[in-house]
FITOR-630319 format. One line per 8 residues: their letters; for each residue x, y, z of C-alpha. Coordinates in steps of 0.1 Angstrom, whole numbers, plus 5000, padded with zeros to 4 digits. Last residue first. Example, Ala and Ser with C-alpha at 12.3 -4.5 7.8 and 13.67 -1.06 7.14 Angstrom:
sa = 5137/4989/5071 ~ 5123/4955/5078
***
This chain:
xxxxxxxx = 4787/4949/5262 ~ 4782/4982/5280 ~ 4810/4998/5264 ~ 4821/5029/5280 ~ 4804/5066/5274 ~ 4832/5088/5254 ~ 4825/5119/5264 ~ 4799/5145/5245
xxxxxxxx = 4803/5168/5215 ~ 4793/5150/5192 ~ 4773/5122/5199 ~ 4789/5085/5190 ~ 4757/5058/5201 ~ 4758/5047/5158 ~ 4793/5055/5157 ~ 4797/5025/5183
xxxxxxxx = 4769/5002/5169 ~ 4792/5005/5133 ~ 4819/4995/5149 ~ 4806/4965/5164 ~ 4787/4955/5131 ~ 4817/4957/5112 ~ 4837/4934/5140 ~ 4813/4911/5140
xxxxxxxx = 4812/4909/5101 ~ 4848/4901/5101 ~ 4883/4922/5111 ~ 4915/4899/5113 ~ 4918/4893/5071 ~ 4918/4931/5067 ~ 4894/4962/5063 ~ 4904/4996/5069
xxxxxxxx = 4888/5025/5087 ~ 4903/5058/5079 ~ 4888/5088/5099 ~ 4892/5124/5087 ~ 4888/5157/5101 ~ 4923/5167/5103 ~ 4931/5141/5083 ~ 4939/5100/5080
xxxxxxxx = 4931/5098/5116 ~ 4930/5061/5129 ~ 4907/5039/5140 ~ 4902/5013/5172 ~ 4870/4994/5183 ~ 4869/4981/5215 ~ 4835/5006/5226 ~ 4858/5027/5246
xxxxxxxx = 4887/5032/5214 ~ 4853/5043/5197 ~ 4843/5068/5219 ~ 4880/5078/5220 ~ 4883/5081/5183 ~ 4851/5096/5181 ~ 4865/5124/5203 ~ 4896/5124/5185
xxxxxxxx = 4877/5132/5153 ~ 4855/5164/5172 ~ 4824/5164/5150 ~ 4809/5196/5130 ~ 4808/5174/5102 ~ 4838/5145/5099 ~ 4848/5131/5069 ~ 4852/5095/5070
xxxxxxxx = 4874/5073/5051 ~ 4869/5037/5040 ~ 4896/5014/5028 ~ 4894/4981/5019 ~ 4883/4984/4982 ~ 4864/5003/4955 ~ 4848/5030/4982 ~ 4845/5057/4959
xxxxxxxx = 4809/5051/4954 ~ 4805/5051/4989 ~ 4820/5084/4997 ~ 4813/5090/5030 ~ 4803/5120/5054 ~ 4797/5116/5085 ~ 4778/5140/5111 ~ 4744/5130/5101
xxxxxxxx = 4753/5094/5096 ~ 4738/5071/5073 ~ 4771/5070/5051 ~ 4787/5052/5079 ~ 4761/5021/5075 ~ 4770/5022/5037 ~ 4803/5026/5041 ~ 4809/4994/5066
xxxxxxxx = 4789/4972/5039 ~ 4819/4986/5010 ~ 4846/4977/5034 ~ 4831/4942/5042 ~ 4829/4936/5003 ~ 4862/4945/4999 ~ 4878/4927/5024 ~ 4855/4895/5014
xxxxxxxx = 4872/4900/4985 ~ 4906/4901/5000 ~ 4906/4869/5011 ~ 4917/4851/4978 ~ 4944/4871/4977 ~ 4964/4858/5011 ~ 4967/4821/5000 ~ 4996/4825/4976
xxxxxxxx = 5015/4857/4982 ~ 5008/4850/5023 ~ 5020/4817/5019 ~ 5048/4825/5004 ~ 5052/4856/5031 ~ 5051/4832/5059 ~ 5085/4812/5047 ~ 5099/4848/5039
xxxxxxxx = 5100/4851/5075 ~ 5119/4821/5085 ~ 5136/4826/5052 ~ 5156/4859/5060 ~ 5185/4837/5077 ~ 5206/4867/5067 ~ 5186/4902/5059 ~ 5200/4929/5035
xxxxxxxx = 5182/4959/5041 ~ 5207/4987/5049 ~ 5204/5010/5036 ~ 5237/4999/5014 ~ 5229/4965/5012 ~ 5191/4971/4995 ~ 5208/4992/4971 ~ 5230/4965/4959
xxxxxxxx = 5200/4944/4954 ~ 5184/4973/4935 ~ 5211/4976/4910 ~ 5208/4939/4904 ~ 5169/4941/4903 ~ 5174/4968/4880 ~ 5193/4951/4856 ~ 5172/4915/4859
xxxxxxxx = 5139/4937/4850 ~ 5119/4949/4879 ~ 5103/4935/4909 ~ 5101/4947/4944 ~ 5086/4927/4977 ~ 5074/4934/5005 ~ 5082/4919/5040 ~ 5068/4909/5074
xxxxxxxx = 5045/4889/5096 ~ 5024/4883/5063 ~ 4988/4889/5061 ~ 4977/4899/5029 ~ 4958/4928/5036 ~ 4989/4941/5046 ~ 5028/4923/5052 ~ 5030/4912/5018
xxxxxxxx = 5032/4944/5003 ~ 5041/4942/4964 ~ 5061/4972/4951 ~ 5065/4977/4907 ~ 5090/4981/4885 ~ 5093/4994/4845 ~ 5060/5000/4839 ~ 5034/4989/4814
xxxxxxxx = 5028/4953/4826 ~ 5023/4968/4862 ~ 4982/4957/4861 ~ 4981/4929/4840 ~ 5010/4913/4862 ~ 4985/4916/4891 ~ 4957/4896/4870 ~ 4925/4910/4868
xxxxxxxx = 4891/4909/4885 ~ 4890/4946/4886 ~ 4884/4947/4924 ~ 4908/4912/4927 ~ 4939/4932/4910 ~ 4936/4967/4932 ~ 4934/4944/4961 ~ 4966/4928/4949
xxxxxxxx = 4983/4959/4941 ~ 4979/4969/4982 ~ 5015/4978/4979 ~ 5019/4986/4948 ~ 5037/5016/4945 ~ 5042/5016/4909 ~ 5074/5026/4893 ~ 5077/5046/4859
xxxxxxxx = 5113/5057/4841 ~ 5111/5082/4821 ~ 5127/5087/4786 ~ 5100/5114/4773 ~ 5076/5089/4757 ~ 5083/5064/4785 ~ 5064/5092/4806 ~ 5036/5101/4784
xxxxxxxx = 5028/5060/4779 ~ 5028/5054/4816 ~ 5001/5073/4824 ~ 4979/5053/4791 ~ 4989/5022/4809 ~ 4980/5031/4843 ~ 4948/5038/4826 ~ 4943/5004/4806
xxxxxxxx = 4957/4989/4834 ~ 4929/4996/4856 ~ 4934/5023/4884 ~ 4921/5014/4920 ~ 4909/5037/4941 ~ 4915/5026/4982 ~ 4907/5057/5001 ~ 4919/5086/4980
xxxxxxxx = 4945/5083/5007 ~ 4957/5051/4999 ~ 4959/5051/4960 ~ 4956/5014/4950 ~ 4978/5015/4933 ~ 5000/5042/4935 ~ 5018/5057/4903 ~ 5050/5068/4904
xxxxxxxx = 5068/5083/4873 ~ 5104/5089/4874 ~ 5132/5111/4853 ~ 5124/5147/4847 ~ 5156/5165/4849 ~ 5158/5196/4871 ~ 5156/5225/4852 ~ 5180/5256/4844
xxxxxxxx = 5198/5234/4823 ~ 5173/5230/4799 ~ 5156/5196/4787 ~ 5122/5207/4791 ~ 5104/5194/4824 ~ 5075/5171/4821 ~ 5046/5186/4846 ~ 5024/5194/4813
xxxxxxxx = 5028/5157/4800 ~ 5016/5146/4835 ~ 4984/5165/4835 ~ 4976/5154/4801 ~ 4980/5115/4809 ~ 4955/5123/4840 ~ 4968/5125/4875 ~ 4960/5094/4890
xxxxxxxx = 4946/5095/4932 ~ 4911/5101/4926 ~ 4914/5140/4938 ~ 4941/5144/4915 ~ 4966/5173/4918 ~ 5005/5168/4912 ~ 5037/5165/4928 ~ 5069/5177/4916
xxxxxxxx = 5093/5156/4934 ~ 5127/5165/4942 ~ 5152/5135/4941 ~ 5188/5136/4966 ~ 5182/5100/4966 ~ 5186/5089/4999 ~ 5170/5123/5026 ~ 5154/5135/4997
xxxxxxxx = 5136/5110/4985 ~ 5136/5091/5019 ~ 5114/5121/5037 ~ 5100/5101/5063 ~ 5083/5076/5037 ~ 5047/5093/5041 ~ 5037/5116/5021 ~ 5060/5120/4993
xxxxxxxx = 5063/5083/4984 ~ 5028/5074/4997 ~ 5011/5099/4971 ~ 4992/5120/4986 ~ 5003/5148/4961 ~ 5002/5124/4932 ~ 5033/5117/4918 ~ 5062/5130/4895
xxxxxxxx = 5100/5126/4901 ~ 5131/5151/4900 ~ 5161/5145/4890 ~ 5189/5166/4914 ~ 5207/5134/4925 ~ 5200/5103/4904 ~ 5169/5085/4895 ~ 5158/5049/4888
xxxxxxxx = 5178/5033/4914 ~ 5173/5053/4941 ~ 5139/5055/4935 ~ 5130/5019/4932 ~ 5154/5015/4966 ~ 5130/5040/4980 ~ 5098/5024/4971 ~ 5111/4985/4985
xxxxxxxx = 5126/5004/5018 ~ 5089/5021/5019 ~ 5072/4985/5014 ~ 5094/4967/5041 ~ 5120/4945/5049 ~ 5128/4934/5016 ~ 5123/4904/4989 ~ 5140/4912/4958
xxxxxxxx = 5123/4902/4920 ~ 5133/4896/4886 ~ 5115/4889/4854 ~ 5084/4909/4858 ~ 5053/4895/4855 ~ 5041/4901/4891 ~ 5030/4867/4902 ~ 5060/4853/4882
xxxxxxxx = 5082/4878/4902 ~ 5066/4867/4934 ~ 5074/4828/4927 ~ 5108/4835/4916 ~ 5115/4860/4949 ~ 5096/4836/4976 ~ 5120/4806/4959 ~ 5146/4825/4966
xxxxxxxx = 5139/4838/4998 ~ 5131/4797/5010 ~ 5161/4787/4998 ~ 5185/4816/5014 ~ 5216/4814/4999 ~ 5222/4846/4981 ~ 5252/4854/5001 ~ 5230/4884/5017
xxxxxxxx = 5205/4861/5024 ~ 5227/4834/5044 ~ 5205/4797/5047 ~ 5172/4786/5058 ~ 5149/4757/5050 ~ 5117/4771/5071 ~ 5102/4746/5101 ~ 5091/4773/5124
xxxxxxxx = 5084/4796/5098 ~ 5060/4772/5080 ~ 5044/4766/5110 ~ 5038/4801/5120 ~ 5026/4806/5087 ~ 5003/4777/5089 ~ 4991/4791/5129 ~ 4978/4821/5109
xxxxxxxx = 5006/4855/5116 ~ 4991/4884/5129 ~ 4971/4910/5107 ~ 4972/4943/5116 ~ 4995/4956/5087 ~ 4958/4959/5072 ~ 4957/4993/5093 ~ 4939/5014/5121
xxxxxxx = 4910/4993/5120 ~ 4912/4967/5153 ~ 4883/4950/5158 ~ 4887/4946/5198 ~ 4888/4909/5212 ~ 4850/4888/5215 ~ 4831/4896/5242
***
């Protein structure tokens, strides 16, 4: 039997043996002394990817949101996003807890609050307000399960904002699967805002790191953020070493992500006691309402079948599709909700 097909995340993926090569033999130096080869060259190459002219490798995606954040607002601004926004719901409570921000989130059941929505939520310069100062757009939107906006729409977003002195960051972690479902380049995407996030560590299969990009101002600013939470990594180019490769070999993957995801919804969709939008399902994400179903119980069903998930809900499943999950794996999981019957114990795997 071949291992479990793991779908609790695209951070699953472990390192290819190239990547462990490349770390293995990475040119290294002192990060925070901006001597790193290999960091650089991951930074130059990742800004060029993003079309922005500056960009800072970091530990993570959140630390690469909340150094955005930090450096676009100051204590007592307040932001805008989606209510499910990754920023707000779940980064631990860094706006507050680093940046003194509020957020004034707003309603959008695709994940992109309309242009009109946003210009209502724009605070008027009063005192008795907290100043509007950041955007944040996520792309794709996570727990709308996957959307992608195109940069026409991110662009017409962005445009209410800027018109009212905002600043506008995109979360992009999963960018690049936003980029391959709307055949587009990544640059084409954040061209209208003023920094963006790249994950390397998800569906694109790095060990580690994300990346943030900006102008050569706020990459400064952000550099000196990164320090002070703590971020700033030393011989940093045994890991970035995997991360080039995953920047450069990771997107062509992704379709097969996508097109895995979009297989895995149909069969789910079947289901009398699923419910699935397939339409909706633009990338590697699926989610799964549960009807009159007991979620932990399918996750324990499924967990006994070597197939793991992860609640996105109090009746929802995510599934998500990554480089480490092929067809076998779809077909495993969808044989195990197939034999799932509400309301009984998990029965083991017979294979």
């Amino acid at each position: 039997m071949n291992a479990r097909a793991d779908f609790r995340s695209d951070t699953m993926t472990v390192p290819t043996a190239a990547m462990r090569q490349a770390m293995a033999t990475a040119v290294v130096g002192d990060d925070v002394w901006g001597e790193d080869p290999t960091v650089r060259a991951l930074e130059e190459e990742g800004a060029l990817v993003l079309g922005k002219p500056a960009a800072l490798f970091v530990p993570s995606g959140t630390m690469a949101n909340q150094i955005a954040i930090h450096v676009h607002c100051r204590a007592g601004d307040e932001l805008i996003c989606e209510e499910r926004a990754h920023v707000y719901f779940h980064e631990g409570g860094g706006i507050a807890r680093w940046s003194g921000t509020q957020v004034r989130p707003l309603v959008a059941p695709s994940g992109f609050p309309t242009p009109d929505q946003i210009d209502a939520a724009l605070r008027a310069d009063d005192p008795h307000y907290p100043r509007s100062r950041l955007l944040v757009i996520e792309n794709t939107h996570n727990q709308s399960g996957g959307r992608t906006a195109g940069a026409v729409r991110v662009a017409a977003m962005a445009a209410v904002a800027k018109a009212r002195g905002l600043a506008v960051h995109c979360d992009g972690a999963r960018l690049m699967n936003a980029a391959i479902a709307l055949a587009c380049p990544a640059a084409e995407l954040v061209a209208s805002v003023h920094s963006t996030t790249l994950c390397l560590s998800k569906g694109l299969g790095a060990p580690v790191g994300s990346l943030l990009a900006g102008d050569v101002a706020f990459i400064h600013q952000a550099r000196r953020a990164r320090k002070a939470f703590g971020g700033g990594m030393r011989q940093a180019g045994v890991i970035a070493a995997a991360a080039r490769l995953a920047l450069h070999e990771g997107p062509a993957l992704l379709a097969h992500d996508h097109t895995r995801a979009k297989r895995l919804a149909h069969g789910l969709a079947e289901l009398p006691w699923a419910r699935i939008d397939v339409e909706g399902t633009e990338t590697n994400i699926v989610m799964l309402d549960l009807v009159d179903a007991d979620p932990l119980a399918l996750l324990a069903h499924l967990t006994a079948h070597d197939v793991l998930a992860a609640k996105a809900g109090p009746l929802r499943i995510r599934f998500v599709l990554h480089r480490d999950v092929d067809d076998v794996g779809v077909q495993r999981c969808l044989a195990a909700c197939r034999s799932f019957q509400p309301g009984k114990a998990p029965s083991p795997s017979v294979a």
